[in-house]
Structures are given as structure tokens and as C-alpha cells.
N, C-alpha and C positions, 0 to 999 in steps of 0.2 A: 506379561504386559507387552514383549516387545511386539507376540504373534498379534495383538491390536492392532499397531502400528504397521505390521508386516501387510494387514488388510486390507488399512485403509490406502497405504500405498500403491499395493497391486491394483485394488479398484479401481485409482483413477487412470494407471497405467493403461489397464482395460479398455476404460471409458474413450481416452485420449484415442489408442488403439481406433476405434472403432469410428471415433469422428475424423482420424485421419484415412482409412480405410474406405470410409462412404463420401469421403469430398466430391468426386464428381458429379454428389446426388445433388449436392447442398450449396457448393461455392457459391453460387450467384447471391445468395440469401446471405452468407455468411461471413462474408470478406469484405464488408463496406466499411471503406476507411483502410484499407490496409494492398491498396493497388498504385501508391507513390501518389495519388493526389489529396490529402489529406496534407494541410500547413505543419501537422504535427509531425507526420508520418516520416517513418526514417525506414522502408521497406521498400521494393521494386516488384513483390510479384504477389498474386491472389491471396489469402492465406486462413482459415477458419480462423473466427476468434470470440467460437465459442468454448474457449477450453474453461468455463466457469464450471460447464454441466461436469466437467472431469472432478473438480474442487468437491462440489456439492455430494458427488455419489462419494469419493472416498469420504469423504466428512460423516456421511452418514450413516456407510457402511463400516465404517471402524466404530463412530461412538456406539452400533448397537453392542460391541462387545466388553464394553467398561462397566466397571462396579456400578452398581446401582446408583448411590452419589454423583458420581460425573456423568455417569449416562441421562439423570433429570436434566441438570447444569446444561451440558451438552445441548439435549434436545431444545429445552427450552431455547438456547441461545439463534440452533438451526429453524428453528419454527419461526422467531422476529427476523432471520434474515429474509423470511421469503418475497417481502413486500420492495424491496430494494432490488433482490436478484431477478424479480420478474421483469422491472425498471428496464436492468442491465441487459436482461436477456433480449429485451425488446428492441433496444438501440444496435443489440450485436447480430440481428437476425435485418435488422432494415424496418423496423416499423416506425424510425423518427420520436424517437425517446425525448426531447429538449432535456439538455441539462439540467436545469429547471427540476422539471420533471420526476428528475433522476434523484434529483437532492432532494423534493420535496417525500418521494418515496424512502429515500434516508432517513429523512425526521422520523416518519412512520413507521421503520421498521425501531430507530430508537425508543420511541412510544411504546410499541409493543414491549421494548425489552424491559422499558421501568415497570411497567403493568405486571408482567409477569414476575419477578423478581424481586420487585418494591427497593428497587436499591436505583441510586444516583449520587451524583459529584458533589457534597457539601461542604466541601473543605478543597481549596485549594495550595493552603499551605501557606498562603502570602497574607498575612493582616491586610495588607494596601489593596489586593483583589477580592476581599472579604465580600463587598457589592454584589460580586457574580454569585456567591451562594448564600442571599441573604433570606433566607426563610423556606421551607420545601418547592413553592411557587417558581421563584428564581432558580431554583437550584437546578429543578425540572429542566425547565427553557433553558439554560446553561448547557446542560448535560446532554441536552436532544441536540442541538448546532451545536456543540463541540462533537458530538459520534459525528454528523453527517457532513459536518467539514473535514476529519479528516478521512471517512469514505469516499470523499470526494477528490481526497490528499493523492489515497493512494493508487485512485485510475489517472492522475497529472502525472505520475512519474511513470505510467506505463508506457515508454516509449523505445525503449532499447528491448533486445534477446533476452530475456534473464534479469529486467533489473529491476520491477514491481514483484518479480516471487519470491528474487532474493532478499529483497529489502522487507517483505512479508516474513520470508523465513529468520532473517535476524531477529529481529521484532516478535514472532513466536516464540526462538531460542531464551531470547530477554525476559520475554514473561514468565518461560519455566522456568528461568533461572531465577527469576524473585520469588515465583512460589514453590521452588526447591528449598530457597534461602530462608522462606518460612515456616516449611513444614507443611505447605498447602496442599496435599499432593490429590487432589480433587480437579484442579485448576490446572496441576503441573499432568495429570491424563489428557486434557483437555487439547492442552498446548502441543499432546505428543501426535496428538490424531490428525489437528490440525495442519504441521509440521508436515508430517507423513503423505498428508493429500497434497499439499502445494510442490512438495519432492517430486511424487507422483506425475505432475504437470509439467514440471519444472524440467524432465528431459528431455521433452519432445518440443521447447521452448529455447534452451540455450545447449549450444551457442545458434545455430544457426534456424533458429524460428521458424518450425515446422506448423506449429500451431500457439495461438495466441490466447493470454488471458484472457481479453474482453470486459466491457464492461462489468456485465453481471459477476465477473469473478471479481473484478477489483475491487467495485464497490461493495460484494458480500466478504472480501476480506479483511477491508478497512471498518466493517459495520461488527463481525466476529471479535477483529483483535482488537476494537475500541472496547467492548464487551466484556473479554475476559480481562482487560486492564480495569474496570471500573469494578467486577467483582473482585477483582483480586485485592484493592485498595477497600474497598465496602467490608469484605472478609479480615482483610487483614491490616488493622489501624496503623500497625510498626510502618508501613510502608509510604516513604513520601509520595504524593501526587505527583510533583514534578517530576521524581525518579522516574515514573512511568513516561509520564510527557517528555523526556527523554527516549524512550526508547521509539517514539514515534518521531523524534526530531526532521527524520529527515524529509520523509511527506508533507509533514506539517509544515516548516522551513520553506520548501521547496513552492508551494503553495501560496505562502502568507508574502514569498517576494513576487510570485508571480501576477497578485492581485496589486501588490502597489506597483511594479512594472507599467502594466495595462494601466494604470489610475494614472500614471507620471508620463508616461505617452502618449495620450488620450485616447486609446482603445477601450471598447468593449472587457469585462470584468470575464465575462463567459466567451469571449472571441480568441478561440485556438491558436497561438504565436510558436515560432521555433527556438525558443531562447531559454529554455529550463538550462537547468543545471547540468542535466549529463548531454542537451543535446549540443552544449559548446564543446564538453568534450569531446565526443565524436567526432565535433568538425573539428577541433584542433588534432584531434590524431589524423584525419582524411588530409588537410594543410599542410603540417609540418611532418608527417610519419612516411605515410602509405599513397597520398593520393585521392584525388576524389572518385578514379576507378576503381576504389577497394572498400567500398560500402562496406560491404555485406563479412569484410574483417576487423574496418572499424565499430560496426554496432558490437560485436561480445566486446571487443577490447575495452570500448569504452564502462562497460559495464563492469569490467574486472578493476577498471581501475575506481568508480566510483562505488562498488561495495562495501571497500577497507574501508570508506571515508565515513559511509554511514554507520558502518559498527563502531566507531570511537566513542560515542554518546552510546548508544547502547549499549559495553560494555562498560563504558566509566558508569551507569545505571548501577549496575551489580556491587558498586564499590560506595556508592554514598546514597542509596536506597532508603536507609535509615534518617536521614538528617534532610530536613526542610531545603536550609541555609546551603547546604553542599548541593543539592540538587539543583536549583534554583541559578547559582552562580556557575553549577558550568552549565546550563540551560544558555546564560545569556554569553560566556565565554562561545559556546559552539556559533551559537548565533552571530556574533559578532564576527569569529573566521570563519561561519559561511559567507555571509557579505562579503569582507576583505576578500576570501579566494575567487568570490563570482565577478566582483568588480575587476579583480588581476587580470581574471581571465578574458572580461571582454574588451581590454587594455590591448591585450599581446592577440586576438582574434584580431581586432581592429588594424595594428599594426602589420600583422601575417599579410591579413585581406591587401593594405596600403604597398607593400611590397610586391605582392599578386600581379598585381595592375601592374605595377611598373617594370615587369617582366615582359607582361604582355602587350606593353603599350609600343 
């Protein structure tokens, strides 16, 4: 099993390889959005950011070498992302994707996944959210905006070296590890291939951003790992919903403040801001640490230090998996110290900034 994993990894190394290798051909096509004028953007120079195509071919070329079991699972799974990643690919190449656009392609690749699989979210765990999965009907529509919200989760947090593959790669780690915990080991192939390819990507990405996820990766990872969580709960009833919804906390979280942000400021819901969660890190490491001439060491930093933060939920996953009530409760425990930490933070950012000035004034 591991020479799978050994496959899918070199693949994408390959793939990467060769998109870094022809940049000269392609940059102009390839790097929009990632030349410092982007609101989101925390980068200074050209950069591909199509390293999705890197994802896809390891993906595809490791699942061809699994048991017949995973390798359906598998394929079917790669076959419903295609309608999201073409989305993806379109927006990271310059063809003017709208977000919109992007998400509504999410629904559709969800769609395909219930079609193919006949499985969806019917149980949340929660009597009081009972609503959302109130008959097949409901449940569907539930389950299609819960995938394509958080596909949409996990290209918002793509904004540092390393920190949408890493938090990808926890979150794979997570789900092996619940269908280790059950014996699933169909789902736990799945997770390893998956794994393997984002690794793959993932060194020519951190620390110093040689090449970028991009859309189509982030949105076909968030569309995958919604995927294998919703089989893995469909397959295996022991396992709470929320425990899962934990192991996506921090996209989802990161996400769900960003929208009331924008709502509470009176911005645009889809209009790009610099105020996520790891991008105050950064500036507070460039303010208090390094300087604002040391970009390009506070982006991995920041990302090293907001990794640990996202595997806390994911590993407490592994630990109350079993139980509704335990899931559930440190769902809103997390939630409750993301607020407190984000509001600290733009507390002492504020204060830094207040200080700033009066240096310079």
C-alpha cells in the first residue's frame, strides 16, 4: 500500500515539476491574482497557481493502483469533482470564473456525488437541527450547500505558503483516522492517496511559494474531503456528524466569520478583505516580530503558527467521534475560542497600529 501512496506522491512532484519548469511559457495566463494587487494577496512576485493540475494527476494516478473497492469509491469521487475543478481551473488560468460561478459549479459537482453514490447528510446529530434533514428532499439541498460551502471554505483560507494544504492535509489525516478507528479501510486508501498528492504539492509551496494551489485545487479539495466525510458517516453510523464537522472546523469557522464580518461592515458578502484569520497573524508577526520588510518570512511563519491551532479540533475528533453530545460541545467550545482569539487579536493589531503612528508622527 505504501508503493500507492509513493505514486501518487511522485506524480504530483512530477506534474509540479514541469509546471514550474515551463513557467516562462504560461505566466502571463497563470499568476492573476498573485502579483501583490489582489486585497487578499500576501505575495510580491508572479507565481503559477495552477498547481490543482499537480493534485488531480497524483489523485488519479495513485487511485488507479488500489483494491478494486477504493478504486470505484475513488474514481467515482474524482469523476463529481470535475465540474468544480474546470470552475477552478478557469479562474486560475484568467478566464473571469465569478465566485458565483465557482460555487454554483460546487453545487453541481455535489449533485453528481449524490447521483452517483445515493448517499447524503440525514442526520445531523442535533434534534434542534432536525429541520435541515427533514425528508430525502431537505436533506439533498442540505448536503449540496453544506459540500459547496465549505469548497468554498477551503480556497478562503488559501492565502499563506502552506496553509490551505496543510490544513487540507490535517483534515485528510482526520478522516483516516476515523476510518482507521472503524475499520473502514476502503475510505482510509482513499485518504492515503489523497494525502500523498496534496504532500506532493505541498513542497514546492511551503515555505517559500514556488507555486500555488489555486482555485481549482482548493475548491476540488474542499469538494473531495467533504466527500469522503459524508461517505464515511453514510458507511459508518458509529460515527457522529459533528465529529466530522470538526475536522473541517477551521475553513468552515474561518468562513462563517468572514460572512458576518462583511454583513456587520456593510461589505459585499463575495468582496475580497484582508482580515481572515491567519492574515492578522502575519501582520502581527511583520509589526511586532520581523518588520514589514520581511514578507516573504512572515507568510510560512504565520502559517506554522496557525497550523497547531487548526489540528486542536481535529484531533479532539479522534477522541469523541463516538458521542453526539461530545462532538457537538467542543464544536461550539472551538467556536466560541476562535471568536475570543480573532477579536484579541484585532484588539492588540489595533493597539500595535495606535502605537505605529505615534512613532512616526
Amino acid at each position: 500500500m505504501f508503493n500507492v501512496f509513493l505514486y501518487s506522491f511522485l506524480t504530483a512532484v512530477l506534474v509540479a515539476s514541469v509546471i514550474l519548469f515551463t513557467k516562462p511559457l504560461h505566466i502571463q495566463q497563470t499568476a492573476k491574482g498573485h502579483a501583490a494587487g489582489a486585497p487578499q494577496g500576501s505575495h510580491s512576485l508572479p507565481t503559477p497557481r495552477i498547481g490543482g493540475l499537480s493534485l488531480v494527476f497524483g489523485y488519479f494516478v495513485g487511485m488507479s493502483f488500489l483494491s478494486s473497492d477504493a478504486f470505484n469509491v475513488a474514481f467515482l469521487l474524482g469523476v463529481s469533482t470535475i465540474p468544480v475543478f474546470i470552475g477552478g481551473l478557469g479562474e486560475d488560468t484568467g478566464f473571469e470564473v465569478s465566485p458565483l460561478r465557482r460555487l454554483l459549479l460546487a453545487f453541481i459537482s455535489a449533485a453528481l456525488a449524490i447521483m452517483m453514490f445515493g448517499a447524503w447528510i440525514d442526520d445531523t446529530g442535533i434534534n434542534a437541527l432536525g429541520f435541515l434533514t427533514y425528508g430525502p428532499v431537505i436533506s439533498i439541498i442540505f448536503t449540496i450547500i453544506l459540500s459547496g460551502g465549505i469548497s468554498h471554505a477551503v480556497n478562503l483560507i488559501d492565502g499563506l505558503n502552506g496553509l490551505a494544504m496543510g490544513v487540507t492535509m490535517l483534515i485528510t489525516a482526520g478522516l483516516g483516522g476515523l476510518a482507521f478507528a472503524v475499520g473502514d479501510h476502503t475510505i482510509l486508501s482513499v485518504c492515503g492517496v489523497v494525502l500523498a498528492s496534496v504532500a506532493g504539492l505541498f513542497v514546492f509551496n511551503f515555505p517559500f511559494g514556488k507555486i500555488f494551489l489555486g482555485d481549482a485545487g482548493a475548491y476540488s479539495m474542499g469538494h473531495l474531503l467533504t466527500w469522503i466525510g459524508v461517505l464515511l458517516i453514510t458507511r459508518n453510523p458509529g460515527i457522529a456528524p459533528f465529529a466530522v464537522m470538526l475536522l473541517f472546523f477551521w475553513p468552515v469557522m474561518d468562513m462563517l466569520f468572514a460572512i458576518v464580518r462583511r454583513v456587520v461592515t456593510g461589505r459585499r458578502v463575495d468582496q475580497p478583505d484582508c482580515l481572515h484569520f491567519h492574515q492578522l497573524v502575519m501582520r502581527a508577526i511583520e509589526l511586532v516580530v520581523l518588520g514589514r520588510k520581511n514578507k516573504k518570512i512572515a507568510n510560512p511563519l504565520a502559517t506554522l503558527i496557525v497550523l497547531p491551532m487548526a489540528s486542536v479540533p481535529i484531533i479532539t475528533a479522534q477522541f469523541v467521534y463516538a458521542s453526539d453530545r461530545m462532538s457537538v460541545v467542543s464544536f461550539l467550545v472551538f467556536m466560541a475560542l476562535f471568536v475570543l482569539t480573532y477579536l484579541a487579536g484585532m484588539s492588540l493589531a489595533l493597539r500595535f497600529a495606535k502605537i505605529g503612528q505615534r512613532r512616526n508622527a
